[in-house]
Backbone as a chain_set.jsonl record, in Angstrom:
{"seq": "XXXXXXXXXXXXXXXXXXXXXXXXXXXXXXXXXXXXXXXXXXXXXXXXXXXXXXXXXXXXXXXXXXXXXXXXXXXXXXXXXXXXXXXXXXXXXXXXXXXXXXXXXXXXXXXXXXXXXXXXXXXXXXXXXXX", "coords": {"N": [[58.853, 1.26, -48.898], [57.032, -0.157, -47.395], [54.984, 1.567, -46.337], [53.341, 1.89, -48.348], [50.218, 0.416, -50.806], [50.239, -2.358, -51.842], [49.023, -3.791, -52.853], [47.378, -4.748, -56.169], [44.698, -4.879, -57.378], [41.476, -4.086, -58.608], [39.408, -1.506, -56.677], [37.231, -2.278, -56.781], [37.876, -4.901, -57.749], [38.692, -5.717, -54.626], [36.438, -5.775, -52.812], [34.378, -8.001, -54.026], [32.775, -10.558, -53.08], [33.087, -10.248, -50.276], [30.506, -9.172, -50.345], [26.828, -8.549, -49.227], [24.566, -10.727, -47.424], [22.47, -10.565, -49.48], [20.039, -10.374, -47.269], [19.228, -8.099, -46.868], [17.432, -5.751, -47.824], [15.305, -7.401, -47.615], [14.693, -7.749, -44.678], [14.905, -5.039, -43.815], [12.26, -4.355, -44.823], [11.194, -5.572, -43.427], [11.406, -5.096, -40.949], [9.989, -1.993, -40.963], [7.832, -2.914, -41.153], [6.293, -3.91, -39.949], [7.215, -2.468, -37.604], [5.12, -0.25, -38.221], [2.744, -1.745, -37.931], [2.746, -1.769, -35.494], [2.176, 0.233, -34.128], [-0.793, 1.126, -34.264], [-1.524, -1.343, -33.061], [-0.074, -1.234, -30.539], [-1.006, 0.915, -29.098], [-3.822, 0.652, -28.686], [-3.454, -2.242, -27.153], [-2.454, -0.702, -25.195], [-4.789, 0.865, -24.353], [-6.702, -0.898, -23.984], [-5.339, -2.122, -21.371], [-5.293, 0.385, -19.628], [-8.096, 0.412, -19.165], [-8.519, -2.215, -18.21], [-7.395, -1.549, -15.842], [-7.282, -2.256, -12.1], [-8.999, -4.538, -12.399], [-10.373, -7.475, -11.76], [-9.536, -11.218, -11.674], [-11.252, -12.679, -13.471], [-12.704, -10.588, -15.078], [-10.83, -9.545, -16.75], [-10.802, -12.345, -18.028], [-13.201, -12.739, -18.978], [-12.868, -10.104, -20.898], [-11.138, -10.727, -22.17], [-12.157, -12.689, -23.261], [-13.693, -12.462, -25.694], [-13.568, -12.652, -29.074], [-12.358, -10.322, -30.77], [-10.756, -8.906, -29.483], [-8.799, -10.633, -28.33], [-7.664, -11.608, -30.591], [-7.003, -8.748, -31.402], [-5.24, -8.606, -29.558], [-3.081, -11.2, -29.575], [-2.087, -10.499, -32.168], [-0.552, -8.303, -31.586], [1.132, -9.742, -29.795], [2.415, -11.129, -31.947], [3.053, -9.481, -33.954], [5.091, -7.296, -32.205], [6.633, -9.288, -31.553], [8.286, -10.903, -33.952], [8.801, -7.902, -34.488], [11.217, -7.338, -32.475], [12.989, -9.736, -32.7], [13.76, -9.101, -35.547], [14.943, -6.428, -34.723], [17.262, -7.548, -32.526], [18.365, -9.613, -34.063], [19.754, -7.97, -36.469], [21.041, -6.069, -34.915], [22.897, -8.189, -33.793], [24.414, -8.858, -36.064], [25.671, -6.562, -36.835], [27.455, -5.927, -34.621], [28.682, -8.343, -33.681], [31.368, -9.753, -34.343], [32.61, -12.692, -34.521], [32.164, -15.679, -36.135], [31.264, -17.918, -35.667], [29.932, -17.35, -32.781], [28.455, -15.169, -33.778], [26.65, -16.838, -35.685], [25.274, -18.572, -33.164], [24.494, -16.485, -31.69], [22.423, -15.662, -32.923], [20.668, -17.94, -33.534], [20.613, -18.719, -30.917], [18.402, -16.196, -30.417], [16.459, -16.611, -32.272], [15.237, -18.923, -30.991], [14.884, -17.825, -28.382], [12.447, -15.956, -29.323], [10.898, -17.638, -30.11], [10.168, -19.142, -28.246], [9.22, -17.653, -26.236], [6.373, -16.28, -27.721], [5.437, -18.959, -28.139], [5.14, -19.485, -25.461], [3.409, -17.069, -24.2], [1.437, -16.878, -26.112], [-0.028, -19.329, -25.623], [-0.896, -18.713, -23.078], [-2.878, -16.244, -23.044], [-4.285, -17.787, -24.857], [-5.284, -19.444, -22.94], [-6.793, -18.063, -21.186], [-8.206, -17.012, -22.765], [-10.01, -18.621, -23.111], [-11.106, -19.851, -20.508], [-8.826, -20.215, -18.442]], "CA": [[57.61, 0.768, -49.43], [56.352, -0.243, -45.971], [53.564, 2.105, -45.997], [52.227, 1.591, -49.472], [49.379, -0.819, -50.596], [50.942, -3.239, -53.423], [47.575, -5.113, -53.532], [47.358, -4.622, -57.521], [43.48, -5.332, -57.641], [41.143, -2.592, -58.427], [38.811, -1.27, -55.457], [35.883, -3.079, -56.826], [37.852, -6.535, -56.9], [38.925, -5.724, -53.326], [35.828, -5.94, -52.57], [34.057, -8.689, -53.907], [32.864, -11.255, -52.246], [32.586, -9.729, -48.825], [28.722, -8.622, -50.142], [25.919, -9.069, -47.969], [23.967, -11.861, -47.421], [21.234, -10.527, -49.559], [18.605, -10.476, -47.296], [19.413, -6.679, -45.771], [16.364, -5.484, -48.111], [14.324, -7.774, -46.81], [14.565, -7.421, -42.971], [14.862, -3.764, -43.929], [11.128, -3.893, -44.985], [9.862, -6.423, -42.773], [11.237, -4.045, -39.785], [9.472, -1.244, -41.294], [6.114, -2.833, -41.856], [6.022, -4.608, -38.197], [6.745, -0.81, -36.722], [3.899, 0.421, -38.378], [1.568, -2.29, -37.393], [2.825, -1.942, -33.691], [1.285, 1.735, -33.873], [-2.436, 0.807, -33.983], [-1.507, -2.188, -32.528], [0.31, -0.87, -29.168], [-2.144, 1.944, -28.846], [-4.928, -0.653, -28.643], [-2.974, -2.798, -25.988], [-1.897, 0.381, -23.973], [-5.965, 1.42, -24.139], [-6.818, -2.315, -23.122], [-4.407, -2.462, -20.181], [-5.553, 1.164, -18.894], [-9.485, 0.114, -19.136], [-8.748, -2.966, -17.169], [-6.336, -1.355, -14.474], [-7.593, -3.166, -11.248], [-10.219, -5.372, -12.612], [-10.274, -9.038, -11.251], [-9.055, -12.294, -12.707], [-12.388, -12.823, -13.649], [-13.511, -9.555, -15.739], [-9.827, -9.73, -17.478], [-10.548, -13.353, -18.384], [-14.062, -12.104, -20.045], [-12.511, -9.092, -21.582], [-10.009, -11.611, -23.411], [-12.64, -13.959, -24.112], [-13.977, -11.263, -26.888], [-12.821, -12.624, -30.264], [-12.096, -9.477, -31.315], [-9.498, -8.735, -28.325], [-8.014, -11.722, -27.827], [-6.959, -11.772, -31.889], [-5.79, -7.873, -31.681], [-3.496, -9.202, -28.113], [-2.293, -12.226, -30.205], [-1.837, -9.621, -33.398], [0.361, -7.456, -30.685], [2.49, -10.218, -29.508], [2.983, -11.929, -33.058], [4.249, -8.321, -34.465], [6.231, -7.5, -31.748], [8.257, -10.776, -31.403], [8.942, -10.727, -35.067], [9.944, -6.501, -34.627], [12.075, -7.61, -31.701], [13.92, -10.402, -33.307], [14.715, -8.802, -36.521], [15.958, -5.921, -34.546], [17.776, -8.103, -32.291], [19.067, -9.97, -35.319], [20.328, -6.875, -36.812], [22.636, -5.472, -33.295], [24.014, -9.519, -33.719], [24.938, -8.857, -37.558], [26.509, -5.452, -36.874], [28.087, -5.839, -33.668], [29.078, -9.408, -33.344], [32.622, -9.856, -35.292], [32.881, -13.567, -34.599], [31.634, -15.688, -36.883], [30.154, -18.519, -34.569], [29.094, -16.714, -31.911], [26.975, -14.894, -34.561], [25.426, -18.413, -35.636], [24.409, -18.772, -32.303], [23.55, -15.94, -30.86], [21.186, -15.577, -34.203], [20.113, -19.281, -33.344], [19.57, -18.471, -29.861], [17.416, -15.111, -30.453], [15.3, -16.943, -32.912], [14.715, -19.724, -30.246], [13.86, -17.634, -27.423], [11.624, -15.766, -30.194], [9.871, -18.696, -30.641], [9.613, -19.959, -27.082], [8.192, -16.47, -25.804], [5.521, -16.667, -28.711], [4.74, -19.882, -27.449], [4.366, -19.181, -24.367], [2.308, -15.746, -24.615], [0.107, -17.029, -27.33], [-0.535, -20.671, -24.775], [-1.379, -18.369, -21.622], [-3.495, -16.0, -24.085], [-5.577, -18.673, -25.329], [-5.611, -20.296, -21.995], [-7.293, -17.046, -20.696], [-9.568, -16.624, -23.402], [-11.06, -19.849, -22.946], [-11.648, -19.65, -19.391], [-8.444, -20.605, -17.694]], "C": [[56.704, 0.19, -48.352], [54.915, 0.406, -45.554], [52.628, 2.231, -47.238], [51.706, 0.238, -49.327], [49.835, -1.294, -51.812], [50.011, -4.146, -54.029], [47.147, -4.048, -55.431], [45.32, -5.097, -58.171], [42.708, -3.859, -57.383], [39.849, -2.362, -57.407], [37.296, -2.33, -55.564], [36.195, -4.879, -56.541], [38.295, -6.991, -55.271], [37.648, -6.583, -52.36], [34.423, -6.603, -52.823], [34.095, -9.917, -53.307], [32.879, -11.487, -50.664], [31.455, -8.731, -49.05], [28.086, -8.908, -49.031], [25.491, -10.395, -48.441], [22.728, -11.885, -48.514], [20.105, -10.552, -49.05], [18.34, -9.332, -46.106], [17.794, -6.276, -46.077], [15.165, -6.086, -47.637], [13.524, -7.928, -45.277], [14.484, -6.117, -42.605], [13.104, -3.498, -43.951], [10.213, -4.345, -44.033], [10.124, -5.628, -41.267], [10.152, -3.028, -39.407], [7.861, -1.884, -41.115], [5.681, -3.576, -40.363], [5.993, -3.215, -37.288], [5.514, -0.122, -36.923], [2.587, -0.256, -37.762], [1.25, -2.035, -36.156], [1.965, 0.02, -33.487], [-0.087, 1.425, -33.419], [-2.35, -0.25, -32.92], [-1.539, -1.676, -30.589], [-0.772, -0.282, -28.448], [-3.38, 1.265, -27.965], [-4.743, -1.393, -27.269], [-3.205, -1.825, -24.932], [-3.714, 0.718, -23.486], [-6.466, 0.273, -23.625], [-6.313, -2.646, -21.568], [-5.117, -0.905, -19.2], [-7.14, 0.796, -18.576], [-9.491, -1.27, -17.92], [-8.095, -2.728, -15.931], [-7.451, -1.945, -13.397], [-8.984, -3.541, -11.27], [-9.585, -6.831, -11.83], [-9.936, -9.875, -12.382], [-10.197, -12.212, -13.551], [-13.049, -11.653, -14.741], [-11.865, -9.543, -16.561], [-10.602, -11.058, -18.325], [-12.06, -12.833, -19.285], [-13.831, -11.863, -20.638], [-11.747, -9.49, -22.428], [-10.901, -12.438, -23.867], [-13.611, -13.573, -25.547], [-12.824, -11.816, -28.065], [-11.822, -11.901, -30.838], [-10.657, -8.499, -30.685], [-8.651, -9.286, -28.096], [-6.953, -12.04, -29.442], [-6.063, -10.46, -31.629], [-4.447, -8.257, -30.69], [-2.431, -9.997, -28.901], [-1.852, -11.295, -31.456], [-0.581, -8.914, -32.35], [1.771, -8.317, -30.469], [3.587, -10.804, -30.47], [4.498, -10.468, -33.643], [5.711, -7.889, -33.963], [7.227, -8.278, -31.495], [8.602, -10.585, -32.734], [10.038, -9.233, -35.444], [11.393, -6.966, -33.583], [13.296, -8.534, -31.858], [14.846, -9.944, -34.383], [15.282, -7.176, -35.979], [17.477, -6.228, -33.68], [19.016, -8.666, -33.466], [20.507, -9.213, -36.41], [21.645, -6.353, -36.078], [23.268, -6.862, -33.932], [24.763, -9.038, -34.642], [26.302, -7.747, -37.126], [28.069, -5.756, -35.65], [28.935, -7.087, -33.129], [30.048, -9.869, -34.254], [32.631, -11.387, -35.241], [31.925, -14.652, -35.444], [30.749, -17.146, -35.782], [29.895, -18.292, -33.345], [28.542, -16.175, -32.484], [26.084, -15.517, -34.753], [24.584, -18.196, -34.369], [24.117, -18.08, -31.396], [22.21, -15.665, -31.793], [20.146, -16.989, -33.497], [18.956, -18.872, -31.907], [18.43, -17.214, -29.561], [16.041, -15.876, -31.055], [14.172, -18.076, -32.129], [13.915, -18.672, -29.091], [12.757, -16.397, -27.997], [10.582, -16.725, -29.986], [9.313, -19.6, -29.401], [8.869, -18.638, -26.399], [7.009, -16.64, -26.444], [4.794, -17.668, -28.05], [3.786, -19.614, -26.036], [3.077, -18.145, -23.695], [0.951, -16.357, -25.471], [-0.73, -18.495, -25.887], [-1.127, -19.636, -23.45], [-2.563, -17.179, -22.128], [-4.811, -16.604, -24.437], [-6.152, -19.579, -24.196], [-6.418, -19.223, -21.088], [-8.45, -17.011, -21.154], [-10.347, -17.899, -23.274], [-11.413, -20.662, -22.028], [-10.376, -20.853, -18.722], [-8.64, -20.114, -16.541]], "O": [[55.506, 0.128, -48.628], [54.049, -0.013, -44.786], [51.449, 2.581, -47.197], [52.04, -0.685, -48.583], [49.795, -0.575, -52.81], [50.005, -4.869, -55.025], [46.733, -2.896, -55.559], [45.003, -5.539, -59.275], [42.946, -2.944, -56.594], [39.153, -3.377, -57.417], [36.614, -2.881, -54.701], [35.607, -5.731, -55.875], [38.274, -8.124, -54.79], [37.751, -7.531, -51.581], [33.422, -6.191, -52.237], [35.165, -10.436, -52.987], [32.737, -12.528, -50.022], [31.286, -7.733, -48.35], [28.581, -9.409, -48.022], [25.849, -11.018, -49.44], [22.018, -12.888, -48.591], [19.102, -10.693, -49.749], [17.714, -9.385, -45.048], [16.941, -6.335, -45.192], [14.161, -5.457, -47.304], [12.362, -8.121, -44.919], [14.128, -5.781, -41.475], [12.619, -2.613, -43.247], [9.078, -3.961, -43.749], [9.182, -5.533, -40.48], [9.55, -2.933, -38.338], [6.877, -1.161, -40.96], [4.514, -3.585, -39.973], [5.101, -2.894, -36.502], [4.913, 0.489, -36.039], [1.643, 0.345, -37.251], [0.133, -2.007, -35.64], [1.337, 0.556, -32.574], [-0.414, 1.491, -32.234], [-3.041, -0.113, -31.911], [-2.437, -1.713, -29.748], [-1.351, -0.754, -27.47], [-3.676, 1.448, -26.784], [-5.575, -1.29, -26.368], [-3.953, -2.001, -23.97], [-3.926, 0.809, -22.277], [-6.773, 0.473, -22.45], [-6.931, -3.358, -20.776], [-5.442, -1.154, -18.039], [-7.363, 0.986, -17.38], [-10.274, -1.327, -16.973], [-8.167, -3.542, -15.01], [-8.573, -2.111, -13.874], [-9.898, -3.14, -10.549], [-8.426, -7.007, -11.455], [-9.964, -9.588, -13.578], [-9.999, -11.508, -14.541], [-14.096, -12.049, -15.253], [-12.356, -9.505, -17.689], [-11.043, -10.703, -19.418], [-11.808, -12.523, -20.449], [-14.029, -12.578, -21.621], [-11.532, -8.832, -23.446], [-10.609, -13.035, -24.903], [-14.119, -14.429, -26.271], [-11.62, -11.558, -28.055], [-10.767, -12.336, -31.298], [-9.884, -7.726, -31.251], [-7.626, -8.763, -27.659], [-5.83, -12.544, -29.435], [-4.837, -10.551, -31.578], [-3.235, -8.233, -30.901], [-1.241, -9.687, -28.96], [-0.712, -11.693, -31.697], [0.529, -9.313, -32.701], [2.93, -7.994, -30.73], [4.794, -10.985, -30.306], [5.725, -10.388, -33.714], [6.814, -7.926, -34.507], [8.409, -8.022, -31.268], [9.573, -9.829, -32.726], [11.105, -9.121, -36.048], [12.524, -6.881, -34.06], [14.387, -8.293, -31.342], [16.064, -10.114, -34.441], [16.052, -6.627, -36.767], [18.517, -5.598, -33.873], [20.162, -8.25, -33.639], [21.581, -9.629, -36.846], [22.808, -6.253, -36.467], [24.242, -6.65, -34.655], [25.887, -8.697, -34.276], [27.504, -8.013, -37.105], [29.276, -5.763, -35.894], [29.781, -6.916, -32.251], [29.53, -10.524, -35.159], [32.681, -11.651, -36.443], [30.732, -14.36, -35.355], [29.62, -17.001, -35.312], [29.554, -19.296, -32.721], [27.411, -16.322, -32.021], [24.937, -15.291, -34.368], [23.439, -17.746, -34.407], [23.597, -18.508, -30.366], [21.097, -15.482, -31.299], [19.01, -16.824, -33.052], [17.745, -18.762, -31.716], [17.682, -17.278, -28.586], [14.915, -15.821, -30.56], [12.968, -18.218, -32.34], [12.696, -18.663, -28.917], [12.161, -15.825, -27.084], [9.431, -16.409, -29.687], [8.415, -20.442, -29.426], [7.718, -18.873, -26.03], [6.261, -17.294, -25.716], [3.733, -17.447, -27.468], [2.602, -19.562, -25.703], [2.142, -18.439, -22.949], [-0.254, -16.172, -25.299], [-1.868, -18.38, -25.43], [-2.043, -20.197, -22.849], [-3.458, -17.249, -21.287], [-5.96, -16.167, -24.364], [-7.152, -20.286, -24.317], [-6.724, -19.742, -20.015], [-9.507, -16.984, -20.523], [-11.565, -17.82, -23.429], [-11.875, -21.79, -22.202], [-10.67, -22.029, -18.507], [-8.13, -20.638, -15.551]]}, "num_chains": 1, "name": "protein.A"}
């Protein structure tokens, strides 16, 4: 009897209770809807960055001081840190068997999430308003 399974529970109660977290669907969509933004978005950047190839501090710091530029840049970096985290987030979930080193590599993604952000958005606005 060594190689049979004697667990007497039927496949479904096997497997309750090791569900998800519930919130697959939701990082599922918010992936999805951050990739799409980064389309127009990137595009935009990538056409920004080739238009200023070797301009001066000075005609950059203009070219950001445009409302309308300086929101899509900050629109660019917001999306992508949020796509980047929740795919980040995601590799942790899958790939990370331990259960606190998941905590905190989750912890620490969301931090240096949130300190990039910072920092991007502070040098950003410190551009556009004539650093």
């Amino acid at each position: 009897m060594s190689g049979k399974n004697t667990d007497m529970r039927t496949p479904l109660a096997r497997v309750r209770g090791l569900g998800s977290a519930r919130e697959g669907t939701g990082h599922f969509w918010r992936q999805r809807l951050t990739a799409i933004a980064n389309i127009p978005l990137i595009l935009f950047f990538v056409g920004f960055l080739i238009a200023l190839n070797g301009a001066d501090h000075e005609h950059v710091r203009t070219a950001l001081a445009n409302p309308f530029v300086a929101l899509v840049i900050a629109l660019v970096l917001i999306s992508g840190l949020i796509h980047m985290r929740i795919g980040m987030q995601v590799i942790i979930e899958d790939y990370v068997h331990g259960e606190g080193m998941k905590l905190a590599l989750i912890a620490l993604n969301t931090f240096f999430t949130i300190a990039v952000g910072v920092a991007s958005i502070f040098a950003l606005l410190k551009l556009a308003f004539g650093g």
